[in-house]
N, C-alpha and C positions, 0 to 999 in steps of 0.2 A: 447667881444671875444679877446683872447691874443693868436697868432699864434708865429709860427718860417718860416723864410725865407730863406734860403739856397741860395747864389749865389747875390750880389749885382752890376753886371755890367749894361750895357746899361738896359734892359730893370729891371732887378731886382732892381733895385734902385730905380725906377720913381713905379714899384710894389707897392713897400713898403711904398713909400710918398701916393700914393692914398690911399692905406690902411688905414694909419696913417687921412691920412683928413676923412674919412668915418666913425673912431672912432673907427677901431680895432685896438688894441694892438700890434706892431711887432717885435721881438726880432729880428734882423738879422745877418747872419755870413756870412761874405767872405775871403778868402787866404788874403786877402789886408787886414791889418791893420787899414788902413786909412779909412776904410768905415766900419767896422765893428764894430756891438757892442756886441760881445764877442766875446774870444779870441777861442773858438773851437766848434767841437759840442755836446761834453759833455757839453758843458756850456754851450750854446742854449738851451738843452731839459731841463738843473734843471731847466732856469728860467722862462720856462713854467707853467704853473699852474698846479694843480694835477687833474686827471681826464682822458675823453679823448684828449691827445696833437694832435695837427697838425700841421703838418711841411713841406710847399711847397718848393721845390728844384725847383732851377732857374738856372741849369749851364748848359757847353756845353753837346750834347750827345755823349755817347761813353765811352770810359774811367773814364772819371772823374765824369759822375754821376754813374757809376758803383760802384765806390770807396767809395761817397757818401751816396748810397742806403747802404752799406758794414755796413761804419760808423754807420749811424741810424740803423739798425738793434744792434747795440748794445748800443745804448742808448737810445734807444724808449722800451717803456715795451707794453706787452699786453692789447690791445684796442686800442691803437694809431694810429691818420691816415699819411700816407707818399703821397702827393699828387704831381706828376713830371710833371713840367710846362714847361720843357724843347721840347727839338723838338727831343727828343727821337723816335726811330727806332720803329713801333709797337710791332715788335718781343721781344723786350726787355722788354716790361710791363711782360707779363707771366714769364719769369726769374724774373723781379724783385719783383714782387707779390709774385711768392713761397718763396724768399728767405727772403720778411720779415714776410708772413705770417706763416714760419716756430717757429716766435719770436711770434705769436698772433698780429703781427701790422698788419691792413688795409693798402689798397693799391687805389690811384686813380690816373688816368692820363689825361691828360688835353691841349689837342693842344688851343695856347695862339697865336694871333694876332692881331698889333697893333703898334708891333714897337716900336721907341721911340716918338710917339704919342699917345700913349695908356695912361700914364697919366694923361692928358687933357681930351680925347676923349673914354677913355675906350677900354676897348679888350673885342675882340671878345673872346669864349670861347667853344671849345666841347669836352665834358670829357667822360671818361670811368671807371664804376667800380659799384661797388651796388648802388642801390636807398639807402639804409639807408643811406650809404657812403656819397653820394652827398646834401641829405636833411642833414645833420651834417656840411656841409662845405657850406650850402648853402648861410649863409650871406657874405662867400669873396668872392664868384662867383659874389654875386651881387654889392657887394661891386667894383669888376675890372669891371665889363661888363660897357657898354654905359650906358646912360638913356634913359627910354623907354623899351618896351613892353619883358619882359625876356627872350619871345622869337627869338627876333630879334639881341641878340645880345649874346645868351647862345644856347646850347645844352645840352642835356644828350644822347652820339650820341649808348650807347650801355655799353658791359660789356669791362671788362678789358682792353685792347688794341685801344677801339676802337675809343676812342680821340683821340690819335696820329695818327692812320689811316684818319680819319677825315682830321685832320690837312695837313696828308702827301697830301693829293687830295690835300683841300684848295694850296699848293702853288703850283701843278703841274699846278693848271687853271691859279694861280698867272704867273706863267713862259711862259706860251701862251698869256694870254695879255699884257704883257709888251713886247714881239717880237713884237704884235701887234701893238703897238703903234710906238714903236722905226722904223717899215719897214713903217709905215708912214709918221712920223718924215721925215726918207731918203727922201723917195719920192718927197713929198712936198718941201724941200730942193732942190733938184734937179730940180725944173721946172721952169724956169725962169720968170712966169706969176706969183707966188707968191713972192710978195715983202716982209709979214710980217708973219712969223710962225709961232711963238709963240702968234702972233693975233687971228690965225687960230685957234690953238689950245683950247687957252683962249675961244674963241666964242663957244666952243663943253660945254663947262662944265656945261650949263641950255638948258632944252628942248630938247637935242638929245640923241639918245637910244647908242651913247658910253660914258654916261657922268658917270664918277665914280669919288672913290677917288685916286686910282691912275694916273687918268687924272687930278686929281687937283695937285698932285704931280709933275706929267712932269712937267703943266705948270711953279709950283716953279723954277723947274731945269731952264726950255730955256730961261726964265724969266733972271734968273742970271746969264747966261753964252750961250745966243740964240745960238749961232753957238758950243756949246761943245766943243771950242777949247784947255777947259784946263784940257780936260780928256782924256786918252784911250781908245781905243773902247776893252777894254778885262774885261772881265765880266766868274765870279765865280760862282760855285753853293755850297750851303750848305747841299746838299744831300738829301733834299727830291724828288726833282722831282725825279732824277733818283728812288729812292725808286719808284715813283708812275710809274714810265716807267717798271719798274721791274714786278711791280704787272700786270699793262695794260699786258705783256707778259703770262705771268702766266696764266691769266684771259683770256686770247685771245679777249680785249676789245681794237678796234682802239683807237687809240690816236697821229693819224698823227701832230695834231697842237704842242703836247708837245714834241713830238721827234724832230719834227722838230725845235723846239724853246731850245731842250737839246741840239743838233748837235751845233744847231748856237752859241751859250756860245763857244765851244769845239774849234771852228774855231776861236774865237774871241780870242784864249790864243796861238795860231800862229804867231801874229802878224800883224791880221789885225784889221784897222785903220775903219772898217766901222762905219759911223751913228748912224744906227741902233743899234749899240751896245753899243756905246757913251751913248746912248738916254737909253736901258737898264740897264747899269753901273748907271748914274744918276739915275734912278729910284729906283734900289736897295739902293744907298746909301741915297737917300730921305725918303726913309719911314720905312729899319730897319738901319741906320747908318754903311750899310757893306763899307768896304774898296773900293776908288777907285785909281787905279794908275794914276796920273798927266802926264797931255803932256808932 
């Protein structure tokens, strides 16, 4: 199978190498020269094979995969699938569905997580769009997912839109456990009967019901920096939660742990210096490489 790749930063890059070790074929394109291997995306789709092409987009959402989508709509011909792996808006699948299936190209969208650990460990995966659509793409689904049982580490979560919905949940839970962690983190810190925290912590990661992998992640963090001295406690969102805070509203479904874990980011861009937020700063930048501001 010989795809096209759209977008080679942090995680599109390490994409493309898994791809590539799995045995498919990947033409990739980015604004950067230096990592691209061709110069536009006319010249992505000719060096596609002929047939059905598919072409997963990996950039930011919002503008520039708007642009993008624009693009392939005019160099992708009827039958071709446009697959957006980006962390696109839900609302924007149905805009971008009609406007390439206005050209006869298929549409799928696909909430990706993993981070910049996902080419090692694989990404997780839940897409949206037709069953034929997905059984046609199905060998790079399986090709980025984990190893082990398809289900475990894939979805088909519905029609159009409803990977990125998917997705958007996925990190609104993500933004309640990691407050999670980080008001423990404090805590702990704060009691002068604990002498070693990131002991503590370390000892959670086998046999207790908080053991996950972003509990393996903190421990990296306090591991290398126990006290977070060399971070600020102010900490970013890249817009999903609020999207899934949005819909909670809409839906009139509580979601006191995410508000309140949206609030707490909000307060952290004030200027406070708390822990907890330290502790969530490192975490974000542990497992997708976001930005963190230095002491």
């Amino acid at each position: 199978m010989h795809i096209g790749l759209v977008g080679l930063g942090r995680m599109g890059n390490n994409m493309r190498a898994r791809l590539r070790n799995a045995g498919i074929d990947v033409t990739g394109y980015d604004a950067n020269p230096a990592v691209s291997d061709v110069a536009s995306l006319a010249e992505l789709a000719a060096a596609l094979p002929e047939g059905q092409k598919l072409v997963w987009v990996m950039v930011p959402h919002g503008k520039i995969t708007d642009d993008v989508i624009t693009e392939l709509a005019n160099v992708l011909g009827e039958g071709d699938l446009v697959i957006d792996g980006g962390n696109s808006k839900w609302l924007d699948d149905t805009k971008h569905a009609e406007q390439l299936g206005a050209k006869g190209i298929r549409y799928v969208d696909a909430g990706v997580s993993g981070g910049v650990w996902g080419k090692d460990n694989g990404y997780g995966l839940m897409v949206g769009g037709d069953v034929k659509d997905i059984e046609f793409a199905m060998p790079v689904f399986d090709a980025l997912r984990p190893e082990g049982p398809r289900g475990e580490g894939f979805s088909h979560a519905g029609g159009i839109g409803a990977g990125h919905y998917a997705k958007m949940v996925h990190n609104g839970i993500e933004y309640a456990i990691m407050q999670a962690y980080g008001e423990g983190y404090e805590l702990l810190e704060a009691k002068d009967i604990i002498h070693d925290v990131p002991a503590v912590f370390a000892g959670w990661q086998r046999g207790t019901v908080v053991r996950s992998w972003l509990l393996d992640l903190l421990v990296l963090a306090i591991n290398e920096d126990p006290k977070l001295d060399e971070l600020e406690g102010y900490v970013d969102d890249s817009g999903e939660g609020r999207w899934t805070l949005e819909e909670a509203i809409e839906l009139a479904v509580p979601m006191p742990a995410l508000s309140a874990a949206m609030f707490a980011r909000f307060v952290s861009r004030q200027g406070s210096e708390s822990p907890t937020m330290k502790a969530v700063a490192a975490l974000r930048n542990q497992f997708g490489g976001h930005a963190v501001k230095k002491a």
